[in-house]
N, C-alpha and C positions, 0 to 999 in steps of 0.2 A: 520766813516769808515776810514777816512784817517787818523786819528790818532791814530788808532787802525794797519794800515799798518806800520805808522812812529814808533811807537815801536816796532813790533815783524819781521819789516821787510819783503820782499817780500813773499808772498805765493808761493810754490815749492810741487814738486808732492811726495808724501810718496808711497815709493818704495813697490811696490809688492801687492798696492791696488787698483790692475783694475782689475773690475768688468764687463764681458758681459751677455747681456739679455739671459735670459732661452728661448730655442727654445719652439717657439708656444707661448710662454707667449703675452697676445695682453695689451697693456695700455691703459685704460680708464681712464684717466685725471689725472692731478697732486693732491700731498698732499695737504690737508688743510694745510695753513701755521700756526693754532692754534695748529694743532694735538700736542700731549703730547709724549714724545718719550726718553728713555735713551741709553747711547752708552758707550762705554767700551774703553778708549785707556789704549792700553797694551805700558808700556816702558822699558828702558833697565836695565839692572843690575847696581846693584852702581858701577860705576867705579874705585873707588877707592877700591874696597871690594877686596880681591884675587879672581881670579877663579876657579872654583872648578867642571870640567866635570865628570856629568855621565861616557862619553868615558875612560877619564881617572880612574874612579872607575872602569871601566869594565878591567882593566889590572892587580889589585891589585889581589892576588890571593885571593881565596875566604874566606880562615881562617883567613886573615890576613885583611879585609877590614873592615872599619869602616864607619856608615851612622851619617848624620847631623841628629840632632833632628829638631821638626818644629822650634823650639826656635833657634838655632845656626843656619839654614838656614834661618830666617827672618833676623838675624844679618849681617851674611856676606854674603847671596848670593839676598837679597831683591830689590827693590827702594832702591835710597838716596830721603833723605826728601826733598832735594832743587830741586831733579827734581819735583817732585812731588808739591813741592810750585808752580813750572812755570807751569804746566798744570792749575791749579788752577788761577792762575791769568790771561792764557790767557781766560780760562772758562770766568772767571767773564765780562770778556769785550764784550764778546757776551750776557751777559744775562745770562748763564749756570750756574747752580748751581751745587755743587759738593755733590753727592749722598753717595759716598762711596768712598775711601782712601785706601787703600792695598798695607803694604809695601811687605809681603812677597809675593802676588800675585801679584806684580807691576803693580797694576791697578787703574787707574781712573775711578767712574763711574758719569758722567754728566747726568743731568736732563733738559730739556727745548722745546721750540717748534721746529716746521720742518724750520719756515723762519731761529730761530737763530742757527740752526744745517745745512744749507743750504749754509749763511751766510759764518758762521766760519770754514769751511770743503770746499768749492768753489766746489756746491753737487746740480744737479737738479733732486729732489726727487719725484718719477712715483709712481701712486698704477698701479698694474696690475691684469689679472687672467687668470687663466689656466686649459686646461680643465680638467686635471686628479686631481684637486681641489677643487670640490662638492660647488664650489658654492665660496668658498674660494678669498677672493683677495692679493697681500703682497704688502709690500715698496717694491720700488729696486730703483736703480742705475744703471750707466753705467758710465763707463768709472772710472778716479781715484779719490782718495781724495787728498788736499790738505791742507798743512799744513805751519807756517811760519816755515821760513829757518833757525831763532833761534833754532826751539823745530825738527828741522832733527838729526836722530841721536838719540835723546830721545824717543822720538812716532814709537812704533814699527809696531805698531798696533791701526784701529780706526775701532771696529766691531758696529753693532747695527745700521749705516744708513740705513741700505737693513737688511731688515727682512722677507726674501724668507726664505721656508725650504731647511736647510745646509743636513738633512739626514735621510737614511731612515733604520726602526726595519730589523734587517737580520733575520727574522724569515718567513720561511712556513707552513704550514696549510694542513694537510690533510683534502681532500673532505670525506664526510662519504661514496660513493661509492668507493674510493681508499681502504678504511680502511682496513686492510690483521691481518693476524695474529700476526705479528712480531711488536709490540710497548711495549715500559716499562714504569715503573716509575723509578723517577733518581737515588733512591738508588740500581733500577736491575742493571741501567748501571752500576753505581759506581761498584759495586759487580763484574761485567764481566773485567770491568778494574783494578778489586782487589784494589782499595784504603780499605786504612786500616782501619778494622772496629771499631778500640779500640780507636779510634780519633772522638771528635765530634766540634772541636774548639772553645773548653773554654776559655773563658776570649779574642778572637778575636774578631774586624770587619772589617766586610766587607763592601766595598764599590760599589754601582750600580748608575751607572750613566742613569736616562730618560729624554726623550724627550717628553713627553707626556704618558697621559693613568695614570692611576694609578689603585690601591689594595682595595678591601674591606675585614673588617676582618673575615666577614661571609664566601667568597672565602677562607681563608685563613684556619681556623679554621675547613672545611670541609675536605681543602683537606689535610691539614696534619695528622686531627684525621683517615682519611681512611689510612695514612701510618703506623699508630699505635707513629706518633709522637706531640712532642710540638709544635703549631709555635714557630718561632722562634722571636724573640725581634726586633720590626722593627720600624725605626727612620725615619721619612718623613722631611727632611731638600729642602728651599724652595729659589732658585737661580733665580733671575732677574724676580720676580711674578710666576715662575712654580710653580705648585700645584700637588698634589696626588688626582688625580679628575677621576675619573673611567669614560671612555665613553657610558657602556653599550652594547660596540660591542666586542666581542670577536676576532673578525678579524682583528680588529685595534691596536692604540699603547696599550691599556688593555692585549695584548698578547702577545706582550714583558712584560711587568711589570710581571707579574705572571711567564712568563717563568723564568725568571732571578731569581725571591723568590724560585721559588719551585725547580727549580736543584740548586742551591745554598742553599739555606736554609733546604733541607733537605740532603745536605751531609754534611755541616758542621752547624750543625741543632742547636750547642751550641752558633754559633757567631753572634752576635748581627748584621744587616742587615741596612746597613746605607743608604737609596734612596735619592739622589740629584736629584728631579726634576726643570727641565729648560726650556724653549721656544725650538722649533725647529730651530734656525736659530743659525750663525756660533758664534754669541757674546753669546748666549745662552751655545752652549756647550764647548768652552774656559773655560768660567765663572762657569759649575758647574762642568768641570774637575778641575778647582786650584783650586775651594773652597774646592770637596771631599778632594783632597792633602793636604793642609793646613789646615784642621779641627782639631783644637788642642783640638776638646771637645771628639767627637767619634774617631779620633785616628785610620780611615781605613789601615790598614799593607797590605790590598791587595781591586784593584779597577778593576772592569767588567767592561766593557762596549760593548754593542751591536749592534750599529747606527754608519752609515756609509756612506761614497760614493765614488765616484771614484776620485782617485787625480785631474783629469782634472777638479771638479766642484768647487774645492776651490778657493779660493784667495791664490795667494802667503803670504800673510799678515797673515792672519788668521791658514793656517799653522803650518807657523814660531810660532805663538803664541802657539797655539796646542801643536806642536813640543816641545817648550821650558818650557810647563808644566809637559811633559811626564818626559821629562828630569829630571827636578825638584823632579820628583815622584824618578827616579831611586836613585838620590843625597841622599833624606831621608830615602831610604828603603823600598819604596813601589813600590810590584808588580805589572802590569797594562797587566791585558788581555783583548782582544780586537775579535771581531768578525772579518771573513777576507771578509764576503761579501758570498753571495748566485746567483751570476749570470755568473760564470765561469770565463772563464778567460778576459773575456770582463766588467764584472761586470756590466753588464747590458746597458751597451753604446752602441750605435749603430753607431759608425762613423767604423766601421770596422776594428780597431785596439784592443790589448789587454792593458788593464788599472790594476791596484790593485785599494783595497779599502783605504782609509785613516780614518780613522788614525790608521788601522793594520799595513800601512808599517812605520811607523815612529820607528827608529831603536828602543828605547826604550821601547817598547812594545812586549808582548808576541802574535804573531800573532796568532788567533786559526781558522784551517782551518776543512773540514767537510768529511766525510767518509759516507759508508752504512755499516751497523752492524748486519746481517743477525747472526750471531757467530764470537767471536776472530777470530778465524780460517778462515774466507770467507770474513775478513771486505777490503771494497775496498775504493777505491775513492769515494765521491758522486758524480753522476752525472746524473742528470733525464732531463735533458734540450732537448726539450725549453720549456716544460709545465714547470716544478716542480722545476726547480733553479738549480745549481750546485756548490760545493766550490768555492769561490773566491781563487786566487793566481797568482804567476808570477811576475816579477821584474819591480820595482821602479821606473819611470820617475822623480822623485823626490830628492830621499834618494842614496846618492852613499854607493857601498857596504862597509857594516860596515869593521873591522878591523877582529873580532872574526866570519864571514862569510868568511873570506879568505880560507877556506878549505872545504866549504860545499859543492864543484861544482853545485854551483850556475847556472844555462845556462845565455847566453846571452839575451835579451830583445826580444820578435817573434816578434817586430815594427820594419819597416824600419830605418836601423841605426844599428839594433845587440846592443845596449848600454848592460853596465856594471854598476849595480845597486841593490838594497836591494832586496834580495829576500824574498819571502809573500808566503803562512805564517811560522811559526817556529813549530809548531804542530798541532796535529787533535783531532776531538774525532767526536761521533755519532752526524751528522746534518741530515740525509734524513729523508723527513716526513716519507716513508715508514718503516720507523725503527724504528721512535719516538718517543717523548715523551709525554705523558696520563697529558693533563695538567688539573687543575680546573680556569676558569674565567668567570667571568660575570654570573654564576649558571650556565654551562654549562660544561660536559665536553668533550676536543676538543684531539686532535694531533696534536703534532708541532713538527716543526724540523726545518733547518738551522741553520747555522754559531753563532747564537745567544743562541743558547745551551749549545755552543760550550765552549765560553768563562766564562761562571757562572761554566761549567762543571771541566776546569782548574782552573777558580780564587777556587774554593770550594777545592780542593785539595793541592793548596797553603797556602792557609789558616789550613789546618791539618798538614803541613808538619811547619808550624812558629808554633802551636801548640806544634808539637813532639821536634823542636829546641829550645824554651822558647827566640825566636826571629824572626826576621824579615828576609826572605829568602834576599828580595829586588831585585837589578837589576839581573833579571834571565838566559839572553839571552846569556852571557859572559861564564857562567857557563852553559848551558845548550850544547855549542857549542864546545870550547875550554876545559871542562873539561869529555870528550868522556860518556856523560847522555845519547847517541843517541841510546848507544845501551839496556838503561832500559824504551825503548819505543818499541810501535809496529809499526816495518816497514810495511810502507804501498806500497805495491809492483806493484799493478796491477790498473790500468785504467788512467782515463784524465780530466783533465776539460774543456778542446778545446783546444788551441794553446800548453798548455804541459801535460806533462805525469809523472807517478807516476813510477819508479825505485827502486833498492836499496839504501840504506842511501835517506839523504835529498832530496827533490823532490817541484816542485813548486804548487805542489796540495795539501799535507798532511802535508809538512814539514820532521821532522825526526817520525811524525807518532803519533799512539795516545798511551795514558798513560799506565804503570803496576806501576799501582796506591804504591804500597807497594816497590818492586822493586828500584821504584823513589826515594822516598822518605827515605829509607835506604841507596843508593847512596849518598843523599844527604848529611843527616846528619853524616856519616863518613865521610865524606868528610871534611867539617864544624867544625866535633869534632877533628880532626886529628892534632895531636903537631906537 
């Protein structure tokens, strides 16, 4: 150990990796120090590369902008190799073997026990459990990691010691005694939001980000042939051991999974459906957002994602990493929408302030927030709370407001302070179970609704509008904001989700409101095609 000190030099704290215990979580004894475990440090961009922001793609006007390929962003915006040798050589001196290597997703991923990840991180490693975890127990941590003062500055990030659940399916559930007359299937919604019906997303994929739960093709195969359509061509790619493993519960992450295929897959019912399953914990979902990003074989032009929580529950660390993949995403061309969370403007916290969810507020993201959809004409806010959930939204403790939000009158923060920050989400579509949508899972068929409909609802429509262009929409937020799109949406005028309220133009519950699907999309592409 001391010679191990004498060359990487003193251990110092990496910045933004404290960690506090989950309220009620109770610990029953430490890790095995055999246990088997891998960890993911994220590090910095080659510094000698140029830089190349998203932010600043977002100023470029939009005929005139240009995306990296995955190839040209592993080149210049990846790892340099000699960082990458030094995590590697510190690995090796704990025993750590090096699992996986990733320049363009600048990652490391280490293999070894709980003593030599204990050791080499200055990390005392708890199992716990909790009651609302059936039985369930996780790693965790407290307090920070630590790392030699060498490799500060390179290690941006060290996810995977605490393997707690980082997030939860935004999806609700209608009980069969709610059940009313008003539910569709995805292509009536589509049809009420007039996406174009001449578009089926040939030769696109799409990309769905889980956490758990997975598809059977018998599910699959039923429910499309009641649409009168194909399934659609679907790829089960498999991030840090995640698996495409069905639960058997419909109520579970099995109802995400199916949500997300079947409004996505049956409105752009021609694009191949690419599922990155990953572990629920926060190195889990880093790890299967950069690998969907950089998959140079499927080639996602646009990525959903569902899972969520409230910025308070992350790590600064973990974030930033997040953060810096979205980014990434914007740089290549890829759309990323994003659930904004189902539990109002609190997002389901209970310390008595208002929160967003993350990683909807992360500027590069299309936030999708949720409505009720009785008819175009009547659609409001969602909000059923406290039983049934309501829109996430509301401004950013995190994210300060973007450049291209400088016009949306934004409000000020409802938390003590009034802060000035991102406002959640950027637009809406149908989430109330009472409106919703007629899913098939597990041989059953259910209602669902929330915020997690929301975003397969938009990514499905992105995906037809990169169709109708014979390219990639990519960072959308710039152009959805600063190029006045607001008004080929439905303003959503009337209701709340608790601390704010729904108005004309942009609002902190709807956004600039939900899609006229054709409308949009011929906006766009004049736009686009315009000399």
């Amino acid at each position: 150990m001391k010679s191990e000190e004498k060359k990487h030099g003193r251990k110092v704290t990496l910045d933004g990796s404290e960690r506090k215990p989950i309220l009620r979580a109770k610990g029953i004894g430490g890790v095995d120090s055999a246990e088997k475990l891998d960890v993911t440090i994220i590090v910095r961009r080659n510094p000698s590369s140029a830089q190349r922001s998203a932010e600043e793609l977002g100023r470029v006007p939009p005929k005139n902008r240009t995306h990296l390929s995955r190839e040209e962003f592993a080149r210049t915006q990846g790892a340099s190799q000699e960082d990458l040798k030094k995590i590697s050589e510190f690995a090796r001196e704990y025993g750590l073997v090096v699992k996986d290597s990733s320049v363009p997703r600048r990652s490391v991923t280490l293999s070894g026990n709980a003593k030599q990840f204990s050791e080499a991180f200055g990390v005392e490693l708890q199992n716990y459990e909790h009651p609302t975890m059936k039985g369930k127990t996780f790693r965790g941590r407290s307090g920070p990691v630590y790392i030699p003062e060498s490799l500060s500055g390179i290690i941006q990030a060290v996810l995977g010691l605490d393997n707690r659940p980082q997030a939860n399916p935004r999806f609700r559930q209608l009980l069969p005694e709610q059940i009313s007359t008003v539910s569709y299937n995805p292509p009536q919604v589509a049809k009420l939001y007039d996406y174009p019906a001449e578009l089926y997303g040939q030769g696109e994929c799409l990309g769905i980000i889980e956490l758990g739960g997975g598809t059977s093709q018998s599910d699959l195969n039923a429910y499309f042939q009641s649409l009168g359509l194909v399934p659609p061509r679907i790829v089960s790619i498999s991030v840090d051991g995640g698996t495409n493993t069905p639960t058997g519960d419909p109520s579970g992450p099995d109802g995400e999974v199916m949500l997300d295929i079947e409004v996505a897959g049956s409105i752009a019912n021609g694009a191949t459906i690419a599922l990155y399953f990953a572990p629920n914990t926060d190195m889990g979902f880093v790890d299967a957002v950069t690998t969907a990003i950089n998959d140079s074989q499927n080639k996602p032009s646009v990525i959903s994602i569902s899972w969520g929580s409230a910025e308070n529950t992350w790590t600064t660390q973990a974030i930033t990493a997040l953060n810096n993949g979205l980014e990434d995403a914007a740089s290549m061309g890829v759309t990323t929408c994003v659930a904004s969370g189902d539990g109002g403007s609190s997002d389901g916290e209970t310390d008595g302030l208002a929160h967003v969810d993350f990683p909807a507020s992360s500027p590069y993201v299309l936030g999708c927030g949720g409505t009720s959809l009785p008819s175009i004409s009547s659609e409001v806010v969602w909000n059923d709370q406290p039983q049934d959930g309501a829109t996430g939204g509301g401004v950013s403790d995190v994210f300060p407001l973007p450049s291209w939000q400088s016009n949306a009158n934004v409000p000020l923060s409802a938390n003590p302070g009034a802060h000035i920050g991102r406002g959640v989400p950027d637009v809406a579509g149908d989430a109330d179970p009472s409106t919703g949508y007629s899913i098939h899972v597990d041989g059953s068929k259910i209602i669902l609704g929330g915020t997690s409909a929301v975003a397969p609802l938009w990514a499905g429509l992105v995906v037809l509008i990169n169709e109708k262009l014979g390219h990639s929409l990519g960072y959308f937020n710039p152009i959805l904001y600063e190029d006045k799109l607001s008004s080929d949406l439905h303003d959503i005028t009337r209701g709340n989700n608790g601390a704010y309220s729904a108005g004309t133009g942009w609002n902190a519950c709807t956004g600039y409101g939900s899609p006229d699907g054709s409308k949009l999309l011929n906006a766009v592409f004049s736009m686009l095609q315009a000399s």
